[in-house]
N, CA and C atoms of all chains as a GROMACS GRO file, in nm:
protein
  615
    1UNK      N    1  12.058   6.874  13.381
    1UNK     CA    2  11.911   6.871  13.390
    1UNK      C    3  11.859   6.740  13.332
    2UNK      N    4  11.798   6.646  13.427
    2UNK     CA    5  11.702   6.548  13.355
    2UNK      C    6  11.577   6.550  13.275
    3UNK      N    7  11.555   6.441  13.221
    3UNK     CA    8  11.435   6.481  13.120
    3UNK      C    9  11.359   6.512  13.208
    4UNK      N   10  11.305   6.418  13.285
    4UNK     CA   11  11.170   6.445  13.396
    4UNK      C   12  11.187   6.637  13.409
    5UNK      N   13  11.312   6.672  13.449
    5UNK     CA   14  11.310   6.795  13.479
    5UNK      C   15  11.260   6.902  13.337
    6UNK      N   16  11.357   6.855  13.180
    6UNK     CA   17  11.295   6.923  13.078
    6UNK      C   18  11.160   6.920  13.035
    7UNK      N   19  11.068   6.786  13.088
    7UNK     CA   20  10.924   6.782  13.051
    7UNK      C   21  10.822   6.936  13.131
    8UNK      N   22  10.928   6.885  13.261
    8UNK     CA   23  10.844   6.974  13.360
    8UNK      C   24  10.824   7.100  13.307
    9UNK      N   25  10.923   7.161  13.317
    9UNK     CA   26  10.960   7.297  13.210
    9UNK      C   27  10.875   7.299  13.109
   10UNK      N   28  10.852   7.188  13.012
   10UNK     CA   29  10.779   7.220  12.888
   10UNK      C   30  10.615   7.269  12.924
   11UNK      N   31  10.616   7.161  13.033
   11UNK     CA   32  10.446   7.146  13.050
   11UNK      C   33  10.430   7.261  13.162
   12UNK      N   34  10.529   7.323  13.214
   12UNK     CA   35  10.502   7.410  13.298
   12UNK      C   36  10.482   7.566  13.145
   13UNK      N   37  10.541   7.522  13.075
   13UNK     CA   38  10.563   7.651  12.963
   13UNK      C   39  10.443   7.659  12.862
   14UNK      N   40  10.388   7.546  12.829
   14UNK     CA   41  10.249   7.477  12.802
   14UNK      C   42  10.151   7.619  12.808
   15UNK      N   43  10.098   7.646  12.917
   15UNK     CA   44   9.967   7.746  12.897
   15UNK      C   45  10.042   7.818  12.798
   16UNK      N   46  10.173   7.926  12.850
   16UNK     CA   47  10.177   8.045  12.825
   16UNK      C   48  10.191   8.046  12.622
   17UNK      N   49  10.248   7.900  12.572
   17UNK     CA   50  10.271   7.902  12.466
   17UNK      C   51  10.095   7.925  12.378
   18UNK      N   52  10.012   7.772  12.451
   18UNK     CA   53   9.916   7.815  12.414
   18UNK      C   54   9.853   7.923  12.428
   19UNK      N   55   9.856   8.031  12.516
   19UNK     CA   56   9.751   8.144  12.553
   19UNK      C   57   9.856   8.268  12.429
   20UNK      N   58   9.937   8.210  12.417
   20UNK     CA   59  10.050   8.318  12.341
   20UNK      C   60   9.965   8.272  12.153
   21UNK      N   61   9.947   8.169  12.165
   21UNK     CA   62   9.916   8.058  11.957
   21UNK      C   63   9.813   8.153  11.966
   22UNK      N   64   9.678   8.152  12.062
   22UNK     CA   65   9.564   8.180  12.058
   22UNK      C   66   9.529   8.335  12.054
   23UNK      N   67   9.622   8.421  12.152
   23UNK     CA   68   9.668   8.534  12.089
   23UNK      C   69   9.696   8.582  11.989
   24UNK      N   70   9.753   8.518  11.927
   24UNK     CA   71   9.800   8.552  11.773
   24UNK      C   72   9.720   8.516  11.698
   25UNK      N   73   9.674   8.436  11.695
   25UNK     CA   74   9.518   8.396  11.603
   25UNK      C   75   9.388   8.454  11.612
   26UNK      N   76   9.406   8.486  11.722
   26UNK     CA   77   9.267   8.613  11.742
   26UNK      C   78   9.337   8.767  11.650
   27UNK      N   79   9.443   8.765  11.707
   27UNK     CA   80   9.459   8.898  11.648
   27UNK      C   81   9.486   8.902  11.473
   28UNK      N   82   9.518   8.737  11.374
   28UNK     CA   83   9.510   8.770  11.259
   28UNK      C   84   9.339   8.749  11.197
   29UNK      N   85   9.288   8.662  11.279
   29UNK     CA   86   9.135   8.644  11.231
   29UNK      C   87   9.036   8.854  11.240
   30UNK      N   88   9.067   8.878  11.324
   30UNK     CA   89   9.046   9.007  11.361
   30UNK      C   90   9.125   9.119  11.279
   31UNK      N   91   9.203   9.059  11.261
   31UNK     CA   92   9.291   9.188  11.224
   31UNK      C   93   9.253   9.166  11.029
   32UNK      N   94   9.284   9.060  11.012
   32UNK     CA   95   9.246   9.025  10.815
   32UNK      C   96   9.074   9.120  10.817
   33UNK      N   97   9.013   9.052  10.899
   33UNK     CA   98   8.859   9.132  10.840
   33UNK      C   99   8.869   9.278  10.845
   34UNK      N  100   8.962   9.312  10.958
   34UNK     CA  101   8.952   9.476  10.954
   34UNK      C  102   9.017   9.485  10.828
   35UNK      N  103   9.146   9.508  10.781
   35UNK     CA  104   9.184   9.519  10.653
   35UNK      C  105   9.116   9.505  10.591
   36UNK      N  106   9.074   9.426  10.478
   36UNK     CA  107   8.996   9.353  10.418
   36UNK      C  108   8.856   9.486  10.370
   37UNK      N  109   8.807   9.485  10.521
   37UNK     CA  110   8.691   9.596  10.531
   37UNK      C  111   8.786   9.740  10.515
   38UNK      N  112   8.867   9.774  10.543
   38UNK     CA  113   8.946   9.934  10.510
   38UNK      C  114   8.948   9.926  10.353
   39UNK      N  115   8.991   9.818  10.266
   39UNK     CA  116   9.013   9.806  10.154
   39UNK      C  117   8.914   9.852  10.071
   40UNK      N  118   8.824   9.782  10.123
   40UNK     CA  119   8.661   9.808  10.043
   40UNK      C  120   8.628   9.933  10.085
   41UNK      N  121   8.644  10.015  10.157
   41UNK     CA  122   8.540  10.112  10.181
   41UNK      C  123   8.674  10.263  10.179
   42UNK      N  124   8.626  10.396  10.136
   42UNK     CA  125   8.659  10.515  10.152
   42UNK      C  126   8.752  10.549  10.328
   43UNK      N  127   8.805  10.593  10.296
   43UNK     CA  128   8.850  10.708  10.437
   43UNK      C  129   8.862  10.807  10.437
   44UNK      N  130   8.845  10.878  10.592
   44UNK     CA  131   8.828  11.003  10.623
   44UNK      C  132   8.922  11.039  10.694
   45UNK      N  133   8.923  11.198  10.705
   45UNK     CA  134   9.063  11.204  10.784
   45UNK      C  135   9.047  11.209  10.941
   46UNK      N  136   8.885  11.181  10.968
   46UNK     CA  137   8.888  11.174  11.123
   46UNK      C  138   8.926  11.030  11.146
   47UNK      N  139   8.904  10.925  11.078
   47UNK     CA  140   8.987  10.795  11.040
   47UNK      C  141   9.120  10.780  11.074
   48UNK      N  142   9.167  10.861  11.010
   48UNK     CA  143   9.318  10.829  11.001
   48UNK      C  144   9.358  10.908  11.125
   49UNK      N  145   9.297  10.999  11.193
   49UNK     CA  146   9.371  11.063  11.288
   49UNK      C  147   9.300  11.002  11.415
   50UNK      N  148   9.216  10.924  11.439
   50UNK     CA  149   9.175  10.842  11.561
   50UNK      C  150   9.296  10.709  11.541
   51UNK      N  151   9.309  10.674  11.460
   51UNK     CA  152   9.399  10.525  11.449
   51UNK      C  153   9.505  10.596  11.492
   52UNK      N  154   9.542  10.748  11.423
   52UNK     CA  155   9.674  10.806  11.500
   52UNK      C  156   9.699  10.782  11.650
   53UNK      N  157   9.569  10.826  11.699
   53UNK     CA  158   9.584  10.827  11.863
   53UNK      C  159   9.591  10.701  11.935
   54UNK      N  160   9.527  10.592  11.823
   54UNK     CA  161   9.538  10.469  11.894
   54UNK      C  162   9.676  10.376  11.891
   55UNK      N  163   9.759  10.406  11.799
   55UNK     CA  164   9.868  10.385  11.776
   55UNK      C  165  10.014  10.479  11.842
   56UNK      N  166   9.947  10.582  11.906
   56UNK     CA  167  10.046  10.637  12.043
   56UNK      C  168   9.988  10.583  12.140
   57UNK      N  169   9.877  10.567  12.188
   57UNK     CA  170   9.908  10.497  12.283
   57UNK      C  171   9.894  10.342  12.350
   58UNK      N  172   9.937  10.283  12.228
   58UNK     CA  173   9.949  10.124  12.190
   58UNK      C  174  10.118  10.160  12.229
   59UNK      N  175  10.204  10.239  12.162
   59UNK     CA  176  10.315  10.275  12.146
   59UNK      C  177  10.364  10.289  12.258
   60UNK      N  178  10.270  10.380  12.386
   60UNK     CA  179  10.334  10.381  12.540
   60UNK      C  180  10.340  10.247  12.540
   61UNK      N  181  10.252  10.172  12.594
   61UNK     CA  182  10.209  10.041  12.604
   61UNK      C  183  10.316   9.961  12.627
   62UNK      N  184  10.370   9.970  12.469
   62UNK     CA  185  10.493   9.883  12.419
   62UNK      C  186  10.616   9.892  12.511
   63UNK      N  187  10.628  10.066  12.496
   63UNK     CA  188  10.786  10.121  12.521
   63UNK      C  189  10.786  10.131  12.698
   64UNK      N  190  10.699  10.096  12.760
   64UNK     CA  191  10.673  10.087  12.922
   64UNK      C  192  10.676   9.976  12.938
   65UNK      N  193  10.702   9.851  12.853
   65UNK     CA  194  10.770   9.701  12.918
   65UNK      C  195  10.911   9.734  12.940
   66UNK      N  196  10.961   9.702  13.001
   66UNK     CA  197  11.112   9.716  13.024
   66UNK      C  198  11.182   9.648  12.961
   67UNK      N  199   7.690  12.162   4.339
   67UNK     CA  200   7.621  12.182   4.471
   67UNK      C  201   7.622  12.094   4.590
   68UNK      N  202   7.615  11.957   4.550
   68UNK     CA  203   7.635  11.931   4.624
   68UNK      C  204   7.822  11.876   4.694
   69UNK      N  205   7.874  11.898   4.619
   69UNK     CA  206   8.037  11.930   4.686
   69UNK      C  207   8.029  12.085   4.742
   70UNK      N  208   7.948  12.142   4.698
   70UNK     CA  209   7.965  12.300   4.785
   70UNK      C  210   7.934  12.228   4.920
   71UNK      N  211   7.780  12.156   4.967
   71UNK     CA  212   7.721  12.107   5.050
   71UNK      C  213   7.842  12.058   5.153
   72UNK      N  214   7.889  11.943   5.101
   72UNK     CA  215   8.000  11.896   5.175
   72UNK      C  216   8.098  11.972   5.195
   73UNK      N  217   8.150  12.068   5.136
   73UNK     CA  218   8.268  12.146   5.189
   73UNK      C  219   8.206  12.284   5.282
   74UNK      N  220   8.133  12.290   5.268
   74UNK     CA  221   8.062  12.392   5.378
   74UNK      C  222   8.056  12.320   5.518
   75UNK      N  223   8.021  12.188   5.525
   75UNK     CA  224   7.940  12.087   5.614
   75UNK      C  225   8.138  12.049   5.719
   76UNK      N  226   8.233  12.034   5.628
   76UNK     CA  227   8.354  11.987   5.634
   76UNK      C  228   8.398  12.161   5.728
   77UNK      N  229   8.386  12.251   5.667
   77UNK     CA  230   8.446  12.343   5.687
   77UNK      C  231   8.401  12.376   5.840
   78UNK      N  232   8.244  12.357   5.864
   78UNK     CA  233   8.205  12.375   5.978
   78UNK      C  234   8.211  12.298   6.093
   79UNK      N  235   8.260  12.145   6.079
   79UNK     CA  236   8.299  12.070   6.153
   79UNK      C  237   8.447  12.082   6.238
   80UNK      N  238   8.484  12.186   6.119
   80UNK     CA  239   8.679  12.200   6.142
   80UNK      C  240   8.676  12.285   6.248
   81UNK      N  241   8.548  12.419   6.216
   81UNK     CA  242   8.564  12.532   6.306
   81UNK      C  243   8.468  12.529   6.439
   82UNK      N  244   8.394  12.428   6.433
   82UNK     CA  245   8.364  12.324   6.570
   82UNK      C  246   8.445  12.314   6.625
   83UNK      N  247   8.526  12.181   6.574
   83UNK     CA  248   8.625  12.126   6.664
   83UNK      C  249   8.744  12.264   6.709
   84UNK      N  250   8.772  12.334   6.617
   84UNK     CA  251   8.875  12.461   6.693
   84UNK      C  252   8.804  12.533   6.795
   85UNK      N  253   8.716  12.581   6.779
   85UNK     CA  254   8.629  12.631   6.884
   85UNK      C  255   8.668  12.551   7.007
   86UNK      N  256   8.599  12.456   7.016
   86UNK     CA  257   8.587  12.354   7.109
   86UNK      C  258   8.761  12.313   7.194
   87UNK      N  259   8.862  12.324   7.118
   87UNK     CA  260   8.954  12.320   7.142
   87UNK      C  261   9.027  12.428   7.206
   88UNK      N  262   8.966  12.548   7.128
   88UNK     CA  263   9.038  12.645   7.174
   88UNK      C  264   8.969  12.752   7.295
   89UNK      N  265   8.854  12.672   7.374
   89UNK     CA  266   8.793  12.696   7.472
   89UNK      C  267   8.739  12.597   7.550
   90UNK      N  268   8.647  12.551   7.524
   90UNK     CA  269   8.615  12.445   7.599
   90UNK      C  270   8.684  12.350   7.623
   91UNK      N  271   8.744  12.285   7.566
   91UNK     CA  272   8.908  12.202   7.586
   91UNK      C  273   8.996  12.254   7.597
   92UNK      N  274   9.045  12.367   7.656
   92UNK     CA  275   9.160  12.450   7.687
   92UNK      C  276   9.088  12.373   7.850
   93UNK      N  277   8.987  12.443   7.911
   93UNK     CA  278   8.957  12.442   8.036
   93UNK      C  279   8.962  12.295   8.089
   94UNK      N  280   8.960  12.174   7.990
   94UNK     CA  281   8.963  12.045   8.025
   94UNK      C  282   9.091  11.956   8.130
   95UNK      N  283   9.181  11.974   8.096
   95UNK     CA  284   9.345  11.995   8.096
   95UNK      C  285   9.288  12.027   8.278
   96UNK      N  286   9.265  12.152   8.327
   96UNK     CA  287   9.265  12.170   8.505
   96UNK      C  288   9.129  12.078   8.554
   97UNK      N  289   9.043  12.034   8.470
   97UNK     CA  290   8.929  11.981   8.507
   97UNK      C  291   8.949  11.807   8.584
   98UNK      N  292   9.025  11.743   8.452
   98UNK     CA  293   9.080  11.642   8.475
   98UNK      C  294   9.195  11.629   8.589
   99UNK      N  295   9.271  11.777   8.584
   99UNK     CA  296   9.372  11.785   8.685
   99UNK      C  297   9.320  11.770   8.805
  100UNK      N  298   9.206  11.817   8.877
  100UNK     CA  299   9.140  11.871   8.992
  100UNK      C  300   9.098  11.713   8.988
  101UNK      N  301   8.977  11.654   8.937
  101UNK     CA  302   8.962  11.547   8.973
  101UNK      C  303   9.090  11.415   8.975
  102UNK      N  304   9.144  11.417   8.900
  102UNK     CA  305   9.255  11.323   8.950
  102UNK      C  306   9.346  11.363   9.088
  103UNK      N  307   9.365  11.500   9.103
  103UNK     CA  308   9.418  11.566   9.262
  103UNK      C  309   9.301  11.491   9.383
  104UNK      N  310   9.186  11.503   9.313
  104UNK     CA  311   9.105  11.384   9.419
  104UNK      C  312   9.078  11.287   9.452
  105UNK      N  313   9.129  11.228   9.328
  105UNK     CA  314   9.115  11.058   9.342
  105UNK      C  315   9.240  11.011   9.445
  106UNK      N  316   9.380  11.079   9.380
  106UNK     CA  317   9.441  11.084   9.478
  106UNK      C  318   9.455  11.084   9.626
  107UNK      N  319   9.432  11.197   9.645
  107UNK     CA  320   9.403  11.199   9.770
  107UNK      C  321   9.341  11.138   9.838
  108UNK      N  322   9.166  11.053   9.791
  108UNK     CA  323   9.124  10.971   9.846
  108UNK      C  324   9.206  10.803   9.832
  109UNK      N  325   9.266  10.785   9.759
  109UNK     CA  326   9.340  10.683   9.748
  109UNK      C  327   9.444  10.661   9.863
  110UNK      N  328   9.496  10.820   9.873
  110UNK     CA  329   9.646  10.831   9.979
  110UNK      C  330   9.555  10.772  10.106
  111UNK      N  331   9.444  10.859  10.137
  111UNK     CA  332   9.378  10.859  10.268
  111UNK      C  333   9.323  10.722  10.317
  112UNK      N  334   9.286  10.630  10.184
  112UNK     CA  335   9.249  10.508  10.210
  112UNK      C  336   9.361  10.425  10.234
  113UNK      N  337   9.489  10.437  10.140
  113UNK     CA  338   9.588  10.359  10.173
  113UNK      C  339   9.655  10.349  10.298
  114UNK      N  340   9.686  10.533  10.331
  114UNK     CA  341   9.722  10.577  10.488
  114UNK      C  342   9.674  10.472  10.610
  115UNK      N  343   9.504  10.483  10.572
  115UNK     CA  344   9.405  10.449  10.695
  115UNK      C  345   9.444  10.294  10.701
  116UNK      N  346   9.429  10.197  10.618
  116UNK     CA  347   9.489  10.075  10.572
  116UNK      C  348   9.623  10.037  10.666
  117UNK      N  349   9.747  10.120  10.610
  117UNK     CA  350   9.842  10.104  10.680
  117UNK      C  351   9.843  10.114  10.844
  118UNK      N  352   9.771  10.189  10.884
  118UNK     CA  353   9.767  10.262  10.974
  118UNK      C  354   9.694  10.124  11.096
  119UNK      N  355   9.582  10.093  11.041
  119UNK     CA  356   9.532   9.940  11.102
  119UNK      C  357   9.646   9.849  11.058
  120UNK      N  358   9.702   9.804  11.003
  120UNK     CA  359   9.792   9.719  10.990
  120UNK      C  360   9.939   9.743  11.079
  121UNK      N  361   9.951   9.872  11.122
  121UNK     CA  362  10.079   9.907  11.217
  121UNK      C  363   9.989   9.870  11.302
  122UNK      N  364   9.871   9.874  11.360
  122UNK     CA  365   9.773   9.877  11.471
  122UNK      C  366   9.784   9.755  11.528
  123UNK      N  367   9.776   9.653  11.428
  123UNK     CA  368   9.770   9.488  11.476
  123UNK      C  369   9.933   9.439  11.455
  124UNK      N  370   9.994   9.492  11.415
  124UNK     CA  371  10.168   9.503  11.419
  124UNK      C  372  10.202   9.524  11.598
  125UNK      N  373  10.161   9.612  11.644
  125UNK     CA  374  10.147   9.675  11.796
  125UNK      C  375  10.099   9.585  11.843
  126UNK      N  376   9.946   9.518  11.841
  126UNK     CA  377   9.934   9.417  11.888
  126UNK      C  378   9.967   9.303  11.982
  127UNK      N  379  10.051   9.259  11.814
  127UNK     CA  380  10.169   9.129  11.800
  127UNK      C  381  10.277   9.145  11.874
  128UNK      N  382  10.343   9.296  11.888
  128UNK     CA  383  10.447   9.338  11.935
  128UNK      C  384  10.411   9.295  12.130
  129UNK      N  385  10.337   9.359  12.136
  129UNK     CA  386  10.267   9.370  12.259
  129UNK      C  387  10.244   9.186  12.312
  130UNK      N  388  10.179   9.122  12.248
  130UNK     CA  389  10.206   8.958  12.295
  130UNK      C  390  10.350   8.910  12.316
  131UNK      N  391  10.409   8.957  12.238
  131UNK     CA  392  10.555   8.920  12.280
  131UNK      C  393  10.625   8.977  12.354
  132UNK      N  394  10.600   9.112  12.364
  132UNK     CA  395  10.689   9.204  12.498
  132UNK      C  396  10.670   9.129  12.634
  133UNK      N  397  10.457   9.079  12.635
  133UNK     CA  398  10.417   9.018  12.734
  133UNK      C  399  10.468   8.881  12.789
  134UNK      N  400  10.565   8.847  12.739
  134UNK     CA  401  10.609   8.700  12.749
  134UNK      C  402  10.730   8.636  12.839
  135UNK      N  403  10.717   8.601  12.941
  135UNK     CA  404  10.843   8.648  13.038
  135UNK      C  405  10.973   8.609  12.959
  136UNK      N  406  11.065   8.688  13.043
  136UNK     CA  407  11.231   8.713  12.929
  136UNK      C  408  11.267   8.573  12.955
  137UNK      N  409  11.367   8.570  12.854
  137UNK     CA  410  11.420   8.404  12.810
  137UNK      C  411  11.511   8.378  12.922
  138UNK      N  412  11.562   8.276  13.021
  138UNK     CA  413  11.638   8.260  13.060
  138UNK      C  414  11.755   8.158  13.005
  139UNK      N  415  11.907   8.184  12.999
  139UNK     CA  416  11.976   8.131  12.881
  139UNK      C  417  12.014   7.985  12.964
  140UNK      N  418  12.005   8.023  13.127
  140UNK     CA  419  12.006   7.881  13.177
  140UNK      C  420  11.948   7.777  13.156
  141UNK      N  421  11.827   7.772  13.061
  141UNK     CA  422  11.645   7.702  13.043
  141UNK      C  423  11.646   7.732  12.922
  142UNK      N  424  11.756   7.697  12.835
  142UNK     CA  425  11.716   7.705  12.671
  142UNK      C  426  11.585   7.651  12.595
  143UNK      N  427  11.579   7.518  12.701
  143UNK     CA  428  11.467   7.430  12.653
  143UNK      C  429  11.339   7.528  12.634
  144UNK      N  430  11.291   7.638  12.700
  144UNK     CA  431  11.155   7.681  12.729
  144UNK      C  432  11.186   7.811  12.589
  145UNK      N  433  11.132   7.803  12.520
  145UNK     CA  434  11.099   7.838  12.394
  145UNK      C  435  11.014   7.952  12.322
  146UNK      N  436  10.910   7.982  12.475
  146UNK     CA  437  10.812   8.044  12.447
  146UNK      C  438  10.862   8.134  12.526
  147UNK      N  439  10.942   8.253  12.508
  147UNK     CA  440  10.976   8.346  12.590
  147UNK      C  441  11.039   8.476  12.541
  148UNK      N  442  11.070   8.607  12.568
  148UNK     CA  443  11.140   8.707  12.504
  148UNK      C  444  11.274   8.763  12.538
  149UNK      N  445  11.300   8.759  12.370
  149UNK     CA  446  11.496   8.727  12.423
  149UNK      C  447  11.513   8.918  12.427
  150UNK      N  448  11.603   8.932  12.506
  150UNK     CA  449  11.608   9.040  12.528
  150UNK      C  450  11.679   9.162  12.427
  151UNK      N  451  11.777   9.070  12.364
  151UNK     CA  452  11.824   9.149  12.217
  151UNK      C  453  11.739   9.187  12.162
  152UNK      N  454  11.641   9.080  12.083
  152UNK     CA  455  11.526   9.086  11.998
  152UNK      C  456  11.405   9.196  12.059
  153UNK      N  457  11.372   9.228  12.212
  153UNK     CA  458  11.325   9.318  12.259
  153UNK      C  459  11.355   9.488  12.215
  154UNK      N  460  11.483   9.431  12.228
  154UNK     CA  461  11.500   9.572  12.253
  154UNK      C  462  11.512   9.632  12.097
  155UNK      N  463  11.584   9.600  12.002
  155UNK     CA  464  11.548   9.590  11.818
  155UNK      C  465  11.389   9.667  11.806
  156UNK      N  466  11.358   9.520  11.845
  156UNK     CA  467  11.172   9.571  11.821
  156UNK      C  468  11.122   9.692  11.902
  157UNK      N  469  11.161   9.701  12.011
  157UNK     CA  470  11.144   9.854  12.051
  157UNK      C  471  11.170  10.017  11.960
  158UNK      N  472  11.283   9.965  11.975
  158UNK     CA  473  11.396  10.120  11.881
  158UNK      C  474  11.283  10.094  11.756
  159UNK      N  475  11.270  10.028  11.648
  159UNK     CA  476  11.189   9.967  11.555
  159UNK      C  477  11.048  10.053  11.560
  160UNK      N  478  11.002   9.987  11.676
  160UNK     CA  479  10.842  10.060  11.710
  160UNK      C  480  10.836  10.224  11.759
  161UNK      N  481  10.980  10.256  11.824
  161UNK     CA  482  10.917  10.350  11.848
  161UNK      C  483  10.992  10.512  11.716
  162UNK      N  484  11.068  10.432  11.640
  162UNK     CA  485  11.129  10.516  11.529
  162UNK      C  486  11.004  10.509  11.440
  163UNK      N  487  10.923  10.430  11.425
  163UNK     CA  488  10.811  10.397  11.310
  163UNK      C  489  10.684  10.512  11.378
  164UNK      N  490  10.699  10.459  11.492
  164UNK     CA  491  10.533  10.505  11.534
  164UNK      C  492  10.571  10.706  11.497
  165UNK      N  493  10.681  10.765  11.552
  165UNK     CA  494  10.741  10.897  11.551
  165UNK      C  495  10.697  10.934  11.421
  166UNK      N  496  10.762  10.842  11.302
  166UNK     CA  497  10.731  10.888  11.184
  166UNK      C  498  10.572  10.895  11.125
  167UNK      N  499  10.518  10.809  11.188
  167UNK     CA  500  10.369  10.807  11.160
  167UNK      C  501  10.297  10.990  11.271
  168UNK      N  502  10.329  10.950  11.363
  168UNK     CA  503  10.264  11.067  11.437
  168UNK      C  504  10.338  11.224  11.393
  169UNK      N  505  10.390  11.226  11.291
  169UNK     CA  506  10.493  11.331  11.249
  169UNK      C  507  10.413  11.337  11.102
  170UNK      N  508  10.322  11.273  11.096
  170UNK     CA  509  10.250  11.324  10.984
  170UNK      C  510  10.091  11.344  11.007
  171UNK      N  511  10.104  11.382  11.159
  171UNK     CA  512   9.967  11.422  11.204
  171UNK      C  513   9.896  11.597  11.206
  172UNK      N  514  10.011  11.676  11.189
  172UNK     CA  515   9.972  11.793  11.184
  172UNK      C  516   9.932  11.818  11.029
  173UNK      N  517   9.940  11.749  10.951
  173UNK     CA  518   9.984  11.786  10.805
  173UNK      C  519   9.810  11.686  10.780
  174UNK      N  520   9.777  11.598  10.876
  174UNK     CA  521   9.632  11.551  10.864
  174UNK      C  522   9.533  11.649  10.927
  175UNK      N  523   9.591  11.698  10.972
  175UNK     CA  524   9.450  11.776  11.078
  175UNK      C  525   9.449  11.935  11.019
  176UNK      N  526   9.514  11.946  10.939
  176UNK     CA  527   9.530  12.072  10.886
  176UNK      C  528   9.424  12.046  10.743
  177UNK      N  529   9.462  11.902  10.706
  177UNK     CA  530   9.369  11.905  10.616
  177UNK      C  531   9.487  11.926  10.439
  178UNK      N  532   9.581  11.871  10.518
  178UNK     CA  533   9.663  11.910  10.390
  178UNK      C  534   9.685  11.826  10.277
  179UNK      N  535   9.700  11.859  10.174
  179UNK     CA  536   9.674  11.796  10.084
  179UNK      C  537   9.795  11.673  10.009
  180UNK      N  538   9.935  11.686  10.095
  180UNK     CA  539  10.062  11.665  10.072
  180UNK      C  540  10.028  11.538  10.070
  181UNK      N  541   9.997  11.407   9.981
  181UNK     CA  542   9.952  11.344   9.943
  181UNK      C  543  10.112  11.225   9.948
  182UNK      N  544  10.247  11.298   9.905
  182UNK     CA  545  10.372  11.215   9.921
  182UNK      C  546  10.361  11.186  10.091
  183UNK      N  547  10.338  11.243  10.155
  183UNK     CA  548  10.388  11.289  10.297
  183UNK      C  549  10.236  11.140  10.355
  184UNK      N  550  10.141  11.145  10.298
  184UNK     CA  551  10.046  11.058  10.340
  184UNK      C  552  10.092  10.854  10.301
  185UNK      N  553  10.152  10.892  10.163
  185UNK     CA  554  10.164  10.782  10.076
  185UNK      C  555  10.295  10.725  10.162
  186UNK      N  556  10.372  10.834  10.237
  186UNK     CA  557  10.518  10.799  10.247
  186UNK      C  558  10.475  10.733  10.402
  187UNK      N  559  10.364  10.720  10.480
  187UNK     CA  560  10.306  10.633  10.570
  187UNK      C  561  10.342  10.446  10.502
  188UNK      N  562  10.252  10.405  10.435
  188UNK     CA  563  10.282  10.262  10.329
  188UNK      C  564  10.389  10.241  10.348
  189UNK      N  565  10.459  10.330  10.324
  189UNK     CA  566  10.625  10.284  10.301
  189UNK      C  567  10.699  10.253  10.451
  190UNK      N  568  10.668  10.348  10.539
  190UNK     CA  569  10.708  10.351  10.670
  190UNK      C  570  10.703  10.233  10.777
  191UNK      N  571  10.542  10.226  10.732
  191UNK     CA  572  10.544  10.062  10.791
  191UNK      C  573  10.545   9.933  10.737
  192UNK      N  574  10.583   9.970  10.627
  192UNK     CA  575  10.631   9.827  10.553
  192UNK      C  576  10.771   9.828  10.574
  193UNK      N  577  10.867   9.907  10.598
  193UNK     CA  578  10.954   9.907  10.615
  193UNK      C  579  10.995   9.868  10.785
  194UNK      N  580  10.933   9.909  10.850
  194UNK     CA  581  10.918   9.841  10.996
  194UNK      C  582  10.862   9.716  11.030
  195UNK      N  583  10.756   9.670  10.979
  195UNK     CA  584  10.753   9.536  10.941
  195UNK      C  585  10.884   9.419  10.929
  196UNK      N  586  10.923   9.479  10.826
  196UNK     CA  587  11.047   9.365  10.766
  196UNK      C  588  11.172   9.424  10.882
  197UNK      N  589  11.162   9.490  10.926
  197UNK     CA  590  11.275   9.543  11.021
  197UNK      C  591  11.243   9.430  11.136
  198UNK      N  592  11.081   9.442  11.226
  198UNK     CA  593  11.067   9.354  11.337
  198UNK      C  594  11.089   9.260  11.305
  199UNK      N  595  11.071   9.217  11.177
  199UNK     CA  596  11.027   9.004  11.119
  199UNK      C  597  11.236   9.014  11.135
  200UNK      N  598  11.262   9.080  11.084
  200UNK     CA  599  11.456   9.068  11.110
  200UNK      C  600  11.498   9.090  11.245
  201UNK      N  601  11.418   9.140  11.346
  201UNK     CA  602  11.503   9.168  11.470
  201UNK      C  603  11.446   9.021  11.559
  202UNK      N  604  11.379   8.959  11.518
  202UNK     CA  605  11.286   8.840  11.562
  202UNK      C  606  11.399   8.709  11.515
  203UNK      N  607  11.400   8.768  11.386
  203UNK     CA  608  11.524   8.629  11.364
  203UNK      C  609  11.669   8.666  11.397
  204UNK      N  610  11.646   8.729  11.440
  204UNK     CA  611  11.785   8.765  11.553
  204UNK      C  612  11.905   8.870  11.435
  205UNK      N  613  11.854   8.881  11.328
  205UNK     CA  614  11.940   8.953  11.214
  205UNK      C  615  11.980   9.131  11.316
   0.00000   0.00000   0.00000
């Protein structure tokens, strides 16, 4: 494989890395304030059992990539 | 007279405090018990709920990377991709964790008070955590 050919590859790989950085940065900017806010405040157990449901089926989600 | 004063004054302070001890501070002991059984519990329920968003955005993360087309070993160069070992780790991983979390859902909706069984959530996904961050570095 020539370079010309490894650039191609890179810059062809280019979005998905960026759309993948920016992904992940949304989800810790988002994800720290939620924490952050659970910390400070009380819970309930209709709380904890809605995150239940959202976390089965985040879980299909997952286990239905092949 | 006045040492009578004081030993009367002494004597009645003694049978205060026994009184007080031997009733009203008898009952203290379950009073303190009951409210600390609540602090608890709201502590478990906050920590639970805590963990519980933090497996949430764990799923997430998991989920950006499942999304990532599989690595091909011909095209080492391309970097940004999902190796299929490391897939499948993080799977078994996610879905042994999530089981144990949803296996402590009847014991929420009942309203139960099993406070180890809530706390033992924290542990579950901190322990899956360091399991994915190891199946990622290929351990």
């Amino acid at each position: 494989m020539g370079a010309a050919e490894i650039i191609g590859l890179l810059l062809a790989n280019a979005p998905a890395a960026i759309q993948t950085v920016g992904e992940l940065k949304k989800l810790f900017m988002e994800g720290y304030g939620e924490v952050v806010a659970a910390v400070g405040e009380d819970a309930t157990r209709e709380q904890v059992l809605a995150l239940m449901d959202e976390i089965a089926a985040k879980s299909k989600e997952i286990q239905d990539i092949p | 007279m006045r040492f009578t004063v004081r030993t009367m004054l002494t004597a009645s302070a003694v049978t205060i405090a026994l009184a007080l001890s031997l009733t009203g501070c008898a009952s203290l002991p379950r009073i303190i018990g009951a409210e600390t059984a609540t602090k608890m519990e709201t502590a478990s329920l906050k920590a639970a709920k805590t963990s519980l968003i933090v497996w949430r955005i764990t799923q997430d993360a998991v989920l950006v990377y499942g999304r990532l087309p599989a690595c091909d070993p011909a095209i080492p160069d391309v970097k940004v991709c999902r190796s299929a070992g490391a897939w499948d780790k993080i799977k078994s991983v996610e879905l042994t964790t999530t089981a144990a979390i949803l296996a402590a859902r009847p014991l929420v909706e009942a309203g139960s008070d099993d406070i180890a069984f809530l706390a033992g959530v924290v542990t579950t996904v901190n322990n899956a955590q360091i399991a994915i961050a190891q199946a990622r570095k290929g351990n």
